[in-house]
Each structure stands twice: as structure tokens, then as C-alpha cells.
DSSP file (Angstrom, degrees, kcal/mol; ACC not computed):
  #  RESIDUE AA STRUCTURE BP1 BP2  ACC     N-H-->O    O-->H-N    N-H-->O    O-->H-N    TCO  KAPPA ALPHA  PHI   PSI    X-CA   Y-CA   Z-CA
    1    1 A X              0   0    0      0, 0.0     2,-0.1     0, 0.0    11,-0.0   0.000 360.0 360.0 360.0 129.1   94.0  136.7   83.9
    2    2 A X    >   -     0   0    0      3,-0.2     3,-1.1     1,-0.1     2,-0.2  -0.347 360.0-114.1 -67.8 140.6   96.7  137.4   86.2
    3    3 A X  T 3  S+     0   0    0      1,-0.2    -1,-0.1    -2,-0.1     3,-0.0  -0.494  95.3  15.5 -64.5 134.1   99.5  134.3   87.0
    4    4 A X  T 3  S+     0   0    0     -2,-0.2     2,-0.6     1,-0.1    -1,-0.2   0.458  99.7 112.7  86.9  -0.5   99.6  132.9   90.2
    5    5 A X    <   -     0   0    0     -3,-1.1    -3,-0.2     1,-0.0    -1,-0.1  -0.777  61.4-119.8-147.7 104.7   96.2  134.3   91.7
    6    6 A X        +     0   0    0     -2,-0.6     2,-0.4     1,-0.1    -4,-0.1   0.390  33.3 176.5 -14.4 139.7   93.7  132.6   92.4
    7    7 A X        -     0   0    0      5,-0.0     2,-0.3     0, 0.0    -1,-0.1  -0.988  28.1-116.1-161.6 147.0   90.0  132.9   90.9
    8    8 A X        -     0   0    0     -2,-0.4     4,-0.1     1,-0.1     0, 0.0  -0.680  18.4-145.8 -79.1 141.0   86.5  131.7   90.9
    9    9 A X  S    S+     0   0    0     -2,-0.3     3,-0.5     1,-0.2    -1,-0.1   0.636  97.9  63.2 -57.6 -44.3   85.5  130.5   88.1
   10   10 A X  S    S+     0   0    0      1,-0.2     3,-0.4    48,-0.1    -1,-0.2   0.523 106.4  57.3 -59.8 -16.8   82.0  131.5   88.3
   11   11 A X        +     0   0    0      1,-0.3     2,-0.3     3,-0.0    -1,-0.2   0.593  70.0  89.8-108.7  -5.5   83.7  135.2   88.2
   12   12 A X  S    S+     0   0    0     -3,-0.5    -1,-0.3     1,-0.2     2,-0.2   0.145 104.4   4.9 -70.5  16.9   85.6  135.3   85.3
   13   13 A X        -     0   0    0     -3,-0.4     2,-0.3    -2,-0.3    -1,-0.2  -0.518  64.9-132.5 141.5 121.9   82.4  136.7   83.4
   14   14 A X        -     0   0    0     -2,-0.2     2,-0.3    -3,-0.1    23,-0.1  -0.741  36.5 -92.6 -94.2 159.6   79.2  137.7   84.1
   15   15 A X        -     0   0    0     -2,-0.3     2,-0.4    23,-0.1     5,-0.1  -0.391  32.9-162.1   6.3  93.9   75.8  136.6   82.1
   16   16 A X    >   -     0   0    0     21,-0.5     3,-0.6     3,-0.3    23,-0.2  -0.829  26.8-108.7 -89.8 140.9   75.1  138.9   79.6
   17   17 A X  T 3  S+     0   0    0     -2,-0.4     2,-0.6     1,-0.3    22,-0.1  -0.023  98.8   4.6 -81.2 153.8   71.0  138.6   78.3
   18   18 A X  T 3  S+     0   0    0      1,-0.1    -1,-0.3    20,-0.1     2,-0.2   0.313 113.0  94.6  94.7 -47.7   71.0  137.3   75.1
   19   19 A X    <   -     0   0    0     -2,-0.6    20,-1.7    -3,-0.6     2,-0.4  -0.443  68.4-125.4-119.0 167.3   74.3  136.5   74.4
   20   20 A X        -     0   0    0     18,-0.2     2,-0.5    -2,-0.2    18,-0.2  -0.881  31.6-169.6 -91.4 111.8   77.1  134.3   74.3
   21   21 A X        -     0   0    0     -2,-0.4    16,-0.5    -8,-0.1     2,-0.3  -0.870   7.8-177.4-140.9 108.2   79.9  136.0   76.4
   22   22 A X        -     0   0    0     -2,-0.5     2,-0.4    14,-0.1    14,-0.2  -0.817  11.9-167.9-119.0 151.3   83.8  134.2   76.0
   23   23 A X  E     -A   35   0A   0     12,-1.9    12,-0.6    -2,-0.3     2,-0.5  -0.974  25.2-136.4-118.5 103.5   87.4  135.1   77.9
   24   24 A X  E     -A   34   0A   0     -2,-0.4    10,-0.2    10,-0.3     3,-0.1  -0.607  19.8-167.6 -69.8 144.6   89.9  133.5   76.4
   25   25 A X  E     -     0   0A   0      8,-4.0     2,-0.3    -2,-0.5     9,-0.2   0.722  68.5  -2.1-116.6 -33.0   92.1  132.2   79.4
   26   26 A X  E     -A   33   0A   0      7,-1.5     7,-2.4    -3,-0.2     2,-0.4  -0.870  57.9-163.9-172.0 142.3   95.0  131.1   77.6
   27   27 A X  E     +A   32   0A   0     -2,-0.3     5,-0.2     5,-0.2     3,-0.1  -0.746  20.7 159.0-142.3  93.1   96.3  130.9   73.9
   28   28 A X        -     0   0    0      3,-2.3    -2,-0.1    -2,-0.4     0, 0.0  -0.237  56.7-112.4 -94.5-175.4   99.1  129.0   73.0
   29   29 A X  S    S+     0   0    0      1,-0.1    -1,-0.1    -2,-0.1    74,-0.1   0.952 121.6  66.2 -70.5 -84.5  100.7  127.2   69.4
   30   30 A X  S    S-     0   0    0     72,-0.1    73,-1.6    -3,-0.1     2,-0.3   0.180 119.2 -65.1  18.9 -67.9   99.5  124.5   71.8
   31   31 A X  E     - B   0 102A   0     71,-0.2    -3,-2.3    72,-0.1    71,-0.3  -0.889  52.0-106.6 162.2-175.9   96.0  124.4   72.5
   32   32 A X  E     -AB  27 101A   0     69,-3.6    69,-2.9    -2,-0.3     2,-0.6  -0.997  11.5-161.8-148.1 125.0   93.4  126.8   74.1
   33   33 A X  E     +AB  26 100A   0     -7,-2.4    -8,-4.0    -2,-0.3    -7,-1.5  -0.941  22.4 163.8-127.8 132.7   91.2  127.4   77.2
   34   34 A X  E     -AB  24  99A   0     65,-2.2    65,-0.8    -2,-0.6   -10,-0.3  -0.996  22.5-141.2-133.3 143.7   88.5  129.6   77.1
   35   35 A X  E     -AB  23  98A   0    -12,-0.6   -12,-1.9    -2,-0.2     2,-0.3  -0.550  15.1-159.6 -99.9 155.2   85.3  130.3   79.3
   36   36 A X  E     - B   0  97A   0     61,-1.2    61,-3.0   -14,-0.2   -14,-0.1  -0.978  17.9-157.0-126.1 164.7   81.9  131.1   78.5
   37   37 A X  E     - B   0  96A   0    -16,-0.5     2,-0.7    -2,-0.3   -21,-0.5  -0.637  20.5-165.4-131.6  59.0   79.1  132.5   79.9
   38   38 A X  E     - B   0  95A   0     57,-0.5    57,-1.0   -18,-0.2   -18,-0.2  -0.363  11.9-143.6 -20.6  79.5   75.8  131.4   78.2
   39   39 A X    >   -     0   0    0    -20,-1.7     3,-1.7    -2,-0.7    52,-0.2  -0.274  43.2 -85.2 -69.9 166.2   72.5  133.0   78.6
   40   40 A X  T 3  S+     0   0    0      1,-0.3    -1,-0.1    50,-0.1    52,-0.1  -0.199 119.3  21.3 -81.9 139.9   69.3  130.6   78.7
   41   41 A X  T 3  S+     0   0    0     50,-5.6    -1,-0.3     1,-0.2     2,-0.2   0.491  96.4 112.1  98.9 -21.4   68.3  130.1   75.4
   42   42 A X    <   +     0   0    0     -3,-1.7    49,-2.3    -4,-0.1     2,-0.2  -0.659  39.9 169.2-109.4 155.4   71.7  131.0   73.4
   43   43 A X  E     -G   90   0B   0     47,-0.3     2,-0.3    -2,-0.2    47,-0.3  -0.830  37.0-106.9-141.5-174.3   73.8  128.1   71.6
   44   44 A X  E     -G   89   0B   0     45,-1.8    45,-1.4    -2,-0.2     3,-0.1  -0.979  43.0-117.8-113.5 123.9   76.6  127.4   69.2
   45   45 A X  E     -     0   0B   0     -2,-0.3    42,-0.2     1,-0.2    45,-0.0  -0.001  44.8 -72.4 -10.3 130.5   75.5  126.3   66.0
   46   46 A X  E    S+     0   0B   0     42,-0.1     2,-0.3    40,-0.1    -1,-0.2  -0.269  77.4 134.4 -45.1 122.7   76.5  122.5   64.5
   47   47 A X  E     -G   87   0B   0     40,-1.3    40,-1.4    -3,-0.1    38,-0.1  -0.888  46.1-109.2-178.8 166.7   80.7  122.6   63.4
   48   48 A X        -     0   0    0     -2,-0.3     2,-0.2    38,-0.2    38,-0.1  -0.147  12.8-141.4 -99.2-177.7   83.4  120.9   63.7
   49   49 A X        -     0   0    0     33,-0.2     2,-5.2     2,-0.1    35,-0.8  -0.720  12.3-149.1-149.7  84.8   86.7  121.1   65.6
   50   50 A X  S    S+     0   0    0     -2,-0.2     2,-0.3    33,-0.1    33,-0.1   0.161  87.6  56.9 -67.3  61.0   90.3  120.1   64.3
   51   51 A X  S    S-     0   0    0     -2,-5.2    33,-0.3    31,-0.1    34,-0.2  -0.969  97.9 -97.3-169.7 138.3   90.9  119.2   68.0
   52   52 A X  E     -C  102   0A   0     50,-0.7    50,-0.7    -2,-0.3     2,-0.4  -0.726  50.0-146.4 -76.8 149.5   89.7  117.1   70.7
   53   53 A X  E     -CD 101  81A   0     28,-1.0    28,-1.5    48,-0.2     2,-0.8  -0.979   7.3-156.8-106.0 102.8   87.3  119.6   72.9
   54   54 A X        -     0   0    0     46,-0.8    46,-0.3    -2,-0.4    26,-0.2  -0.695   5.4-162.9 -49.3  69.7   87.0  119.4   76.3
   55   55 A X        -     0   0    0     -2,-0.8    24,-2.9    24,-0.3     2,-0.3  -0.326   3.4-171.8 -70.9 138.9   83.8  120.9   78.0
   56   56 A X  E     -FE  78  98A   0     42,-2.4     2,-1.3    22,-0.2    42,-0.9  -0.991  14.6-147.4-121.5 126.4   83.8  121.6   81.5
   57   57 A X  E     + E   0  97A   0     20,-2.2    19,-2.5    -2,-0.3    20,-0.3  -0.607  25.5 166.0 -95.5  92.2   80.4  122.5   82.9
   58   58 A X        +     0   0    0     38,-1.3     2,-0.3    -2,-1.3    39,-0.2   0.946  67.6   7.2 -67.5 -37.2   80.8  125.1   86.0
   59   59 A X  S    S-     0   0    0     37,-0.4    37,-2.1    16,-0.1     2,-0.2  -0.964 108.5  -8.5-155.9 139.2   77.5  126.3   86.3
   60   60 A X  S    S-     0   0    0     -2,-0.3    15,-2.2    35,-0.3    35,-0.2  -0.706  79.6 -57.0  96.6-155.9   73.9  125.5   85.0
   61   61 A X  E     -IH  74  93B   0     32,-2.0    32,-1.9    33,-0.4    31,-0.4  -0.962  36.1-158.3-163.4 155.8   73.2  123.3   82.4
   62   62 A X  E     -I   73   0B   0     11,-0.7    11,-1.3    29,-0.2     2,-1.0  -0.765  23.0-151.4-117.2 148.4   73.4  122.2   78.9
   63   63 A X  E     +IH  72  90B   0     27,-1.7    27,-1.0    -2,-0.3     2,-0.6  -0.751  30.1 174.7-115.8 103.7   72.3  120.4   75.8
   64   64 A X        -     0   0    0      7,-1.8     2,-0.4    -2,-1.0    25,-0.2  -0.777  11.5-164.2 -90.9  70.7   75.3  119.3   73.9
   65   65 A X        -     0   0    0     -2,-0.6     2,-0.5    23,-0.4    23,-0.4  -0.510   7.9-177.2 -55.5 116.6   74.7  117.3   71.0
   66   66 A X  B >  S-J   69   0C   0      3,-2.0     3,-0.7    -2,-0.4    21,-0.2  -0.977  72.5 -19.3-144.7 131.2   77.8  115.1   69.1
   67   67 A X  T 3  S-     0   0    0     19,-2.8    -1,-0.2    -2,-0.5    20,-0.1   0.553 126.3 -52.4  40.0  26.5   77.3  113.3   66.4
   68   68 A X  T 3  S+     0   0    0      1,-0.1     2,-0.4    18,-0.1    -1,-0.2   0.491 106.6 116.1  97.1  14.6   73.9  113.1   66.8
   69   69 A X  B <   -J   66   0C   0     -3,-0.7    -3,-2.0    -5,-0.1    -1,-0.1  -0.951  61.3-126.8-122.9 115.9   73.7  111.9   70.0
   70   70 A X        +     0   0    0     -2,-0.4     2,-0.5    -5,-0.2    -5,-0.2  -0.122  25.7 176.6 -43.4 125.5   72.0  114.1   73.0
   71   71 A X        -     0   0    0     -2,-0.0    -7,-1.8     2,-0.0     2,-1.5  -0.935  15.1-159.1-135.0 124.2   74.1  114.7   76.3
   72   72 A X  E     -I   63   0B   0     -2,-0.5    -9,-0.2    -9,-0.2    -2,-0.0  -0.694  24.6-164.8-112.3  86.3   72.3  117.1   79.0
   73   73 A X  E     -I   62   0B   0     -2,-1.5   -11,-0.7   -11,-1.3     2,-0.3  -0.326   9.2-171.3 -70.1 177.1   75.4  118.3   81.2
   74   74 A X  E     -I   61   0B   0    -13,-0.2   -13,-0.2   -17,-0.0   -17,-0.2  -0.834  36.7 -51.4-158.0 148.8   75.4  119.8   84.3
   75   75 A X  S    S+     0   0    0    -15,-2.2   -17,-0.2    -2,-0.3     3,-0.1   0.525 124.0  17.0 -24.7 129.3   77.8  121.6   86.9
   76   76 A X  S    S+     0   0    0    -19,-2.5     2,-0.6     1,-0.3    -1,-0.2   0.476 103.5 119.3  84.7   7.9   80.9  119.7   87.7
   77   77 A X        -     0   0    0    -20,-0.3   -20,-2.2    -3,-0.1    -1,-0.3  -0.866  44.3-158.4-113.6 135.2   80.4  117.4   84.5
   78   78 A X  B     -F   56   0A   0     -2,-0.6     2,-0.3   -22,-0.2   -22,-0.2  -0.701  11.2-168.2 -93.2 154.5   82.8  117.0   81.4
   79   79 A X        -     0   0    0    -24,-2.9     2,-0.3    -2,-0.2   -24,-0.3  -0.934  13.0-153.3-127.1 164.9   82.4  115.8   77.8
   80   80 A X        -     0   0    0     -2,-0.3     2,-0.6   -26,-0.2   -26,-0.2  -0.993  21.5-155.8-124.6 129.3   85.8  115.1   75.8
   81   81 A X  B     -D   53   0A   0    -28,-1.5   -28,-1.0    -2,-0.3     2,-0.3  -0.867  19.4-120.1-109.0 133.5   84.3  115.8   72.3
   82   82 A X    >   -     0   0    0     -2,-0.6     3,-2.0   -30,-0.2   -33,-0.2  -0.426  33.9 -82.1 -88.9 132.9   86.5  113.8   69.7
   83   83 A X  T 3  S+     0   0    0     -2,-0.3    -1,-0.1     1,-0.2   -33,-0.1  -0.147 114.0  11.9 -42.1 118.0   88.4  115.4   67.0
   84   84 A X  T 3  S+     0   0    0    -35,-0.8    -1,-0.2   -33,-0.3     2,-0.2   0.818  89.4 146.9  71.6  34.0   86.1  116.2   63.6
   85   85 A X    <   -     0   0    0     -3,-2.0     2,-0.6   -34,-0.2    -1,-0.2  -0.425  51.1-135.3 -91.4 127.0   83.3  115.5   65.7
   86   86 A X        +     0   0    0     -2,-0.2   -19,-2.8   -38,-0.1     2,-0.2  -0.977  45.9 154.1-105.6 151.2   80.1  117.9   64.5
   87   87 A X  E     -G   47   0B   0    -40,-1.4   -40,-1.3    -2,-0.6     2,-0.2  -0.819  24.1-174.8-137.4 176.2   78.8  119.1   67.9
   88   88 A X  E     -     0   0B   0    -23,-0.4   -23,-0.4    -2,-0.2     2,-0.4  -0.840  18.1-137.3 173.4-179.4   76.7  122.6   69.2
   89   89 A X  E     -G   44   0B   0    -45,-1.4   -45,-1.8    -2,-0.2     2,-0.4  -0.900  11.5-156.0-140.6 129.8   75.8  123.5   72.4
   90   90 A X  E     -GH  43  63B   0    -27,-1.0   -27,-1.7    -2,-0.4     2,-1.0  -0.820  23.7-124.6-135.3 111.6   72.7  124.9   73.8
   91   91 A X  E     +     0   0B   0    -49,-2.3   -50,-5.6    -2,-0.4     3,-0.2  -0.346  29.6 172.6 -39.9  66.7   71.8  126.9   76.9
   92   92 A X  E    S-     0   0B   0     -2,-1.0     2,-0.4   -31,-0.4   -30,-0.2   0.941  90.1 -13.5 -55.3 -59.1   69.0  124.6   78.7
   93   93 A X  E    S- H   0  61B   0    -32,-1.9   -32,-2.0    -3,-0.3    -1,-0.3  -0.980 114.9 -66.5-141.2 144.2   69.2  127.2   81.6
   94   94 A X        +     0   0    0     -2,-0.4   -33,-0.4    -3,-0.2     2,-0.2   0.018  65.3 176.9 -47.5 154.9   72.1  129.6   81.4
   95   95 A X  E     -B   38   0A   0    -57,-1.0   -57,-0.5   -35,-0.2     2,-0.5  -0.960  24.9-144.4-154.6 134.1   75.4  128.2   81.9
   96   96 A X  E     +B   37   0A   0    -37,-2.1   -38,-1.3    -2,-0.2   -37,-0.4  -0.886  24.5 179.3-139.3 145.8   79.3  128.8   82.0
   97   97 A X  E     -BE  36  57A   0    -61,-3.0   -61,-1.2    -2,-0.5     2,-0.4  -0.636  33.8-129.1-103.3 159.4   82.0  126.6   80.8
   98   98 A X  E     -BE  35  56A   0    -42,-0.9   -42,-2.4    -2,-0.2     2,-0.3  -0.906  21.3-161.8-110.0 158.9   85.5  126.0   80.4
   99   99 A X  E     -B   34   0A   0    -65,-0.8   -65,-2.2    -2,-0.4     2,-0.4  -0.993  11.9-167.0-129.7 131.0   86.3  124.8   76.7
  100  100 A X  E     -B   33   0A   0     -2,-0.3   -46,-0.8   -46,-0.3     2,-0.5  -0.803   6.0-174.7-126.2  81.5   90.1  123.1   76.9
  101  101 A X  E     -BC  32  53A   0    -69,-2.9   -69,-3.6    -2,-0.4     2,-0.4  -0.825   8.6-174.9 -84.4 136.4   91.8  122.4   73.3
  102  102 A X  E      BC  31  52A   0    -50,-0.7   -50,-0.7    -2,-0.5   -71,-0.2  -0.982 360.0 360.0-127.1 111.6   94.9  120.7   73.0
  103  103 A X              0   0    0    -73,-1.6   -72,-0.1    -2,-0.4   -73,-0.1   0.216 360.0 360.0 -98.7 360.0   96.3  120.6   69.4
């Protein structure tokens, strides 16, 4: 992604059918933001995270489960997923996100 110039968010990546499709946006010692681009139906699997997680929902919606508790996001909503947290992520209707770790 170029410095200094502007972008939609929605545009960083298009919907691929099936599949899961992620841009890392920036990758530091630091921490990490990367988007995805869910298709309806696709998830991430239960695991953990040595990091607190940020989700950002941009578009769609989602079924996030952490710790064992349901959360159904949707455009313009965060979760802050707590460090060693088991989560996953599911594609209620395709969806794209930013994911913001900070180590």
C-alpha cells in the first residue's frame, strides 16, 4: 500500500468465492494490520493469539465467537479480543475486516 494516499477500505481486496483472501497492510517487530475479505460461508478455525486482536468490521457481517461466547458484528463495529483468548470467525454473509495486533 502506497504512504500518504488515500484508499477505501472496501478496495483493498476484492471477494474471492470460497475463500478467505488477506493483504497484510503493515508489518512491524511491533504489531500488525491486515485486511480480509471473507466470502459467505468461510471462517477461521478456533486458536489463540499471543496479542490483543482488534477486529474492525468494514463490510458485512460476522459471527465471532471468544471464549465461548457469540458476538454477531457488523459494518462499523469492533471487538478487542483479549490476549490467549481462543476465538474464530465466521462469514454470516461475506464480510471484510481490518485485524490490528499490537505486541
Amino acid at each position: 500500500m502506497d504512504r500518504a494516499k488515500p484508499v477505501k477500505m472496501t478496495e483493498l481486496s476484492e471477494y474471492q468465492k470460497d475463500a478467505i483472501v488477506s493483504r497484510t497492510i503493515i508489518d512491524r517487530k511491533t504489531g500488525t494490520v491486515t485486511f480480509f475479505a471473507f466470502d459467505e460461508g468461510q471462517g477461521l478455525s478456533e486458536h489463540t493469539a499471543p496479542f490483543d486482536a482488534l477486529v474492525q468490521i468494514i463490510e458485512g457481517e460476522a459471527e465471532v465467537k471468544v471464549s465461548q461466547v457469540i458476538f454477531n458484528l457488523k459494518e462499523g463495529e469492533l471487538l478487542l479480543i483479549p490476549t490467549g483468548a481462543p476465538h474464530e470467525l465466521k462469514a454470516v454473509k461475506r464480510f471484510k475486516m481490518l485485524l490490528t495486533m499490537i505486541r
